[in-house]
C-alpha positions as CSV (number, residue, x, y, z in Angstrom):
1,X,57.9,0.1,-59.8
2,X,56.9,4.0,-58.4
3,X,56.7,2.5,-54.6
4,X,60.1,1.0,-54.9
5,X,61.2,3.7,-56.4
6,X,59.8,6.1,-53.7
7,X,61.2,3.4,-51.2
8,X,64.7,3.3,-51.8
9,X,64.7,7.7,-52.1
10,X,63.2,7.9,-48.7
11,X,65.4,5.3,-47.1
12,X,68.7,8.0,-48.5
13,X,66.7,10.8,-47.2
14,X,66.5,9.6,-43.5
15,X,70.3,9.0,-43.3
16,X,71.0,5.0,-43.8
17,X,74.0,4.6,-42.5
18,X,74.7,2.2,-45.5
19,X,74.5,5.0,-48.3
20,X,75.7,4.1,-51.8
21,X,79.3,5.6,-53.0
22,X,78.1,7.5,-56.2
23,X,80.3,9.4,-59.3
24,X,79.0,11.3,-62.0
25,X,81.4,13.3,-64.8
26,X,79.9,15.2,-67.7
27,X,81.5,13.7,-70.6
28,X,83.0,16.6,-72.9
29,X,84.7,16.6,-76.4
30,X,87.5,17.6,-77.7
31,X,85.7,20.9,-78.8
32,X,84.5,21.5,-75.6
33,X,80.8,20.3,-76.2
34,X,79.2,17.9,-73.7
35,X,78.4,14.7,-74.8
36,X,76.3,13.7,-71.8
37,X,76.7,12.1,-68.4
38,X,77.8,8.7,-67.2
39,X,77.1,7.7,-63.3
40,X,78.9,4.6,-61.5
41,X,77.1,3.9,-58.1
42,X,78.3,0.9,-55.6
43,X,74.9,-1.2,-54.6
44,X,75.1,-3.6,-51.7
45,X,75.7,-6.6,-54.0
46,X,79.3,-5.5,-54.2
47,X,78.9,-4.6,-57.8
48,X,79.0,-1.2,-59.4
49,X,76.2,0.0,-61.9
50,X,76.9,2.2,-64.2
51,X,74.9,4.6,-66.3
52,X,76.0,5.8,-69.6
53,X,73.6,8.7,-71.4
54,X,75.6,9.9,-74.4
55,X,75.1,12.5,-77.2
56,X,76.3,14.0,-80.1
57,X,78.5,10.8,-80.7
58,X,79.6,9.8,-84.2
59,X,77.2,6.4,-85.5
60,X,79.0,3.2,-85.1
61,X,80.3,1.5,-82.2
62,X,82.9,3.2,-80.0
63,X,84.9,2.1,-77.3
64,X,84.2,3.6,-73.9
65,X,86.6,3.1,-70.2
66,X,87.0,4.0,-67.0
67,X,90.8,5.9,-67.1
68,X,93.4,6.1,-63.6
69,X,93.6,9.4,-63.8
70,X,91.0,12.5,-63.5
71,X,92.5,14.9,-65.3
72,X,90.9,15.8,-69.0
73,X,93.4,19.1,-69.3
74,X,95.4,17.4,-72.1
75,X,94.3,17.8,-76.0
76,X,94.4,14.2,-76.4
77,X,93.2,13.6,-73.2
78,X,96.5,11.8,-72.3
79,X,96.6,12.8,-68.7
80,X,93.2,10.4,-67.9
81,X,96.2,8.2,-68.3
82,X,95.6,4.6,-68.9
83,X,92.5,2.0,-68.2
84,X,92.2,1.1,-64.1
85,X,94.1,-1.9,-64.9
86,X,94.0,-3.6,-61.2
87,X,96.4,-6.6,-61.8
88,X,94.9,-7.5,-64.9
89,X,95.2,-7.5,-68.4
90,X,93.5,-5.9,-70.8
91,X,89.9,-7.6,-72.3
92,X,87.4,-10.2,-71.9
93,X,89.4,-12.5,-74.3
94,X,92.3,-12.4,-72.2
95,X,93.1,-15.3,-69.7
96,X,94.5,-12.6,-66.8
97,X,91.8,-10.2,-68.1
98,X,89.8,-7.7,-67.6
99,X,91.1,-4.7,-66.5
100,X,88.4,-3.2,-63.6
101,X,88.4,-0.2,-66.2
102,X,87.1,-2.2,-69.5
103,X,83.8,-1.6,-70.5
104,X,81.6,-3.1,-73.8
105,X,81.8,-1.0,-76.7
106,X,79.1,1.8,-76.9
107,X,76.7,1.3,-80.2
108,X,75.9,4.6,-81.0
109,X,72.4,5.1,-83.1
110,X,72.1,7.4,-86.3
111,X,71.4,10.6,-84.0
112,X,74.5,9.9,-82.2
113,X,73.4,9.1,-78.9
114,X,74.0,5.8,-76.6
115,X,72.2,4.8,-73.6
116,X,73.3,1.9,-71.6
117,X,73.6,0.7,-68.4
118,X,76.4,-1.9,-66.9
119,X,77.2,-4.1,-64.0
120,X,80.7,-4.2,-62.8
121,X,81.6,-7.1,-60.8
122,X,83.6,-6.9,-57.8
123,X,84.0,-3.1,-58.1
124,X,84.0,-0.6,-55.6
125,X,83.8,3.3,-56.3
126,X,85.7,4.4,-53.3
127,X,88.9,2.3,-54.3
128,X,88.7,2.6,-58.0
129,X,87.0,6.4,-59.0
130,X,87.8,8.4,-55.4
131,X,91.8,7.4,-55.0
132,X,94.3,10.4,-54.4
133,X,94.0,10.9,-58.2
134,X,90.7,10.4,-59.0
135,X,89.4,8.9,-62.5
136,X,88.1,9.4,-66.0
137,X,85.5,8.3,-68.1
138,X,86.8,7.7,-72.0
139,X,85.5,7.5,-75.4
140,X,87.3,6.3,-78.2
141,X,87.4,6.8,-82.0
142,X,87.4,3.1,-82.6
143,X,85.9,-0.3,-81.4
144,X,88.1,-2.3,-78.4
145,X,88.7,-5.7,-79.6
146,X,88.8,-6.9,-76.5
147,X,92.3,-8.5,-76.9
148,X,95.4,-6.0,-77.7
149,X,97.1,-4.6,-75.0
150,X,97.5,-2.6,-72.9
151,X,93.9,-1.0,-74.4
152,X,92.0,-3.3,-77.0
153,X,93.7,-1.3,-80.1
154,X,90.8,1.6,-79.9
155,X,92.4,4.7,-81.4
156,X,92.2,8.4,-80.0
157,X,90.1,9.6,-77.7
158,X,87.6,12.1,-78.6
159,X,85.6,12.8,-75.2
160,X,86.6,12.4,-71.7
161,X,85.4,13.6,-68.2
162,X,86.8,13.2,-64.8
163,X,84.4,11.9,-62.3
164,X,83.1,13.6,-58.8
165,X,81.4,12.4,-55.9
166,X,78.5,13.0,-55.6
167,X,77.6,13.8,-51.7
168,X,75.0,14.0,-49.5
């Protein structure tokens, strides 16, 4: 696995001219405190993989998203806006679903941290994190039920940061 590794690092150092799109926010709480890091990087499959390392997170399962809008200046963390919604609905258990933004729920363990990593089909970081507005990563009070709209019935949200490329 350390050759591969090394492989694919050396191949970005020389200049491919087929470099991955890559985001990373720091994830802060509503008290200011950061709650980690989460990482979406495009791969030549056409999928997305994320990386979620969170902290400090209350034990239990939480909902987590990717929001529309980068901007975390709100006390609620309204203006992340909603879910990137595409021209979908919300959830897995919906016929026209789901959003491009919906994400599992995040199981948190007893010393409130959550490590996981996704696949997101069909996603592309440029179009859906880098528009004119930017985007958001979200974590809610409650668990997404995959179902209600427009957002899977998850309650407030108690952390948020807004994503940034990161460049060569």
């Amino acid at each position: 696995m350390k050759p591969i590794f090394a492989s694919v690092i050396a191949v970005g150092m020389m200049g491919s001219a087929a470099q991955a799109t890559e985001v990373v926010t720091e994830v802060m709480g509503t008290d200011g405190s950061s709650h980690g890091t989460v990482t979406v990087t495009d791969t030549e499959s056409g999928m997305a993989h994320a990386v979620l390392k969170l902290t400090g997170l209350p034990e239990g399962t939480v909902a987590v998203h990717l929001h529309e809008t980068g901007d975390c200046s709100a006390d609620d963390f309204s203006s992340a806006a909603g879910h990137i919604a595409g021209d979908a609905d919300h959830g897995i258990e919906s016929a026209a679903g789901p959003h491009p933004g919906d994400l599992p729920n995040l199981h948190v363990s007893a010393d409130g941290s959550g490590m996981v990593e996704h696949f997101l089909p069909e996603f592309d970081v440029e179009t859906y994190l880098l528009d004119e507005d930017g985007s958001a990563f979200v974590i809610h009070a409650g668990t997404d039920d995959y179902t209600s709209q427009p957002s899977g019935d998850v309650g407030e949200r108690i952390a948020c940061g807004v994503f940034e490329h990161r460049g060569e």
